[in-house]
C-alpha positions as CSV (number, residue, x, y, z in Angstrom):
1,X,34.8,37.3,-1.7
2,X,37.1,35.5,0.6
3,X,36.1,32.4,2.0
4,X,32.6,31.5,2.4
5,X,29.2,32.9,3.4
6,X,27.7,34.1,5.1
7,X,28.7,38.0,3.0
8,X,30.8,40.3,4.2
9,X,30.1,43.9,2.7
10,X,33.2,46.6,2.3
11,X,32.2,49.9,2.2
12,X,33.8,53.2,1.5
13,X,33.3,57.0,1.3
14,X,31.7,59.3,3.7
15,X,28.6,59.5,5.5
16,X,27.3,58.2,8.2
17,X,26.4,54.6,8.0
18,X,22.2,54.3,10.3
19,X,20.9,51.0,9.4
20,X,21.7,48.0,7.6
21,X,19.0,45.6,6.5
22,X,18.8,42.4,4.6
23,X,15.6,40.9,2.7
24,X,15.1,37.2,2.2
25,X,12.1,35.8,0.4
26,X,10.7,33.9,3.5
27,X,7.9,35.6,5.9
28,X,10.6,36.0,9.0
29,X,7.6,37.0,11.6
30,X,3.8,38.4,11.7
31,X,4.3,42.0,10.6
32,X,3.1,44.3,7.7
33,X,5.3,45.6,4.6
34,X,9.1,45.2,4.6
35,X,9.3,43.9,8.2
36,X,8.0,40.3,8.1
37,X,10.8,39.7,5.2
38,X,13.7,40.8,7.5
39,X,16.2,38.6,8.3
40,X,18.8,40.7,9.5
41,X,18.1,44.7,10.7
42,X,20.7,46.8,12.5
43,X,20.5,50.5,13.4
44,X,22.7,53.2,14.3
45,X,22.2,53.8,18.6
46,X,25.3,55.7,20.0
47,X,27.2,57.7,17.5
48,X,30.8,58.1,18.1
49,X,32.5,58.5,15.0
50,X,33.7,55.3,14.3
51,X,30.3,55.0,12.1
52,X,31.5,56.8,9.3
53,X,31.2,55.0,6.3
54,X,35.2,54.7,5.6
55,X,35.9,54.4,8.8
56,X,33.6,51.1,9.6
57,X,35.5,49.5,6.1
58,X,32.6,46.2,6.1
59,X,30.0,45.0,7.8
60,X,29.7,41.2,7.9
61,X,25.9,39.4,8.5
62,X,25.5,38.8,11.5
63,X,28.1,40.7,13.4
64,X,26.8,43.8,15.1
65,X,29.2,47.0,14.7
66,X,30.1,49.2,17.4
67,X,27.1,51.1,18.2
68,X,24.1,49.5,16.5
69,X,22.0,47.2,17.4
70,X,20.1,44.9,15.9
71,X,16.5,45.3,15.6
72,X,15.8,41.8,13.8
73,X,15.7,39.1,14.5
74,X,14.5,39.9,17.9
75,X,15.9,36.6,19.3
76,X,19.7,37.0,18.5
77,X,20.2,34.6,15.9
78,X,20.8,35.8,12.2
79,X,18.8,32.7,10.2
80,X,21.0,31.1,8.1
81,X,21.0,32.6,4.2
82,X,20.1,29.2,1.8
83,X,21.2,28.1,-1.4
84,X,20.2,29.5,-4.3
85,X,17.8,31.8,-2.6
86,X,18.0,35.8,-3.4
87,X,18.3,38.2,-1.0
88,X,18.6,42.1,-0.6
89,X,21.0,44.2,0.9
90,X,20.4,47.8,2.0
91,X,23.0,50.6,3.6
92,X,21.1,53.3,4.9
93,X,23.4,56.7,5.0
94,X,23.0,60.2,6.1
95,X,24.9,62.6,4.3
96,X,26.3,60.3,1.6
97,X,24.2,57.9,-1.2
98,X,22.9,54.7,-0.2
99,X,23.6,51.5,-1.6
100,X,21.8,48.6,-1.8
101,X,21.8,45.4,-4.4
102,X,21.0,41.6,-4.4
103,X,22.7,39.0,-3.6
104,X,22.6,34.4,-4.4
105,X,24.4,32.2,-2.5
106,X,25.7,29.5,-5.0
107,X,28.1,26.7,-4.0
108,X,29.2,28.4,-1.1
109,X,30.1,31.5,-2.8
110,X,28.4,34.8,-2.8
111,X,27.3,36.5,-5.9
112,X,26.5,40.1,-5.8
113,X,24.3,41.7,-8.7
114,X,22.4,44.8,-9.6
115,X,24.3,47.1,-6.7
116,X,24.3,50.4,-7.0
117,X,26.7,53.3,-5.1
118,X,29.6,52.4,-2.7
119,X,29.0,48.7,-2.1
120,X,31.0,46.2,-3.1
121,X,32.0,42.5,-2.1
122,X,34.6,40.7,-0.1
């Protein structure tokens, strides 16, 4: 990783990248399953090409890629990711494998553990 958090995630291959979503372990908002843990949800609205796995390169938290938006938080603001917390990262594709993996933020580094596919860290 270069610099500091918050992550930035490289991606490669092919496929089209629909959603993005990061779990924390804090109840985010007053929902059922996955959803009240969401700090961070992004998904694919106007497909142009540019979405293409490869072609995107990384996605950093918080920063909303040509055409997605972001479902979660509803206000705007990413929440900040804590110390020593662990959180969960998941790359929705069509045509092409998902990856997904979990992540701790320890002095001011990110550590990436347990991904699986085409992720990787920056």
């Amino acid at each position: 990783m270069k610099g500091s958090p918050p992550p930035t995630f490289l991606l490669a291959g092919n496929g089209i990248l629909t959603s993005v979503r990061v779990r924390g372990p804090n109840k985010q908002r007053d929902a059922s399953g996955e959803a009240q843990y969401l700090y961070w949800l992004l998904e694919l609205e106007d497909y142009d090409g540019s979405q293409v796995v490869g072609r995107l390169g990384s996605v950093r938290y918080g920063e909303i890629p040509k055409g997605y938006v972001q479902i979660y938080p509803e206000n705007g603001v990413t929440p900040p990711l804590a110390e020593n917390e662990h959180y969960h990262v998941h790359f929705v594709t069509t045509d092409a494998p998902h990856s997904k993996g979990h992540f701790t933020i320890r002095d001011g580094r990110v550590i990436f553990s347990e991904f699986e596919s085409n992720l990787s860290e920056r």
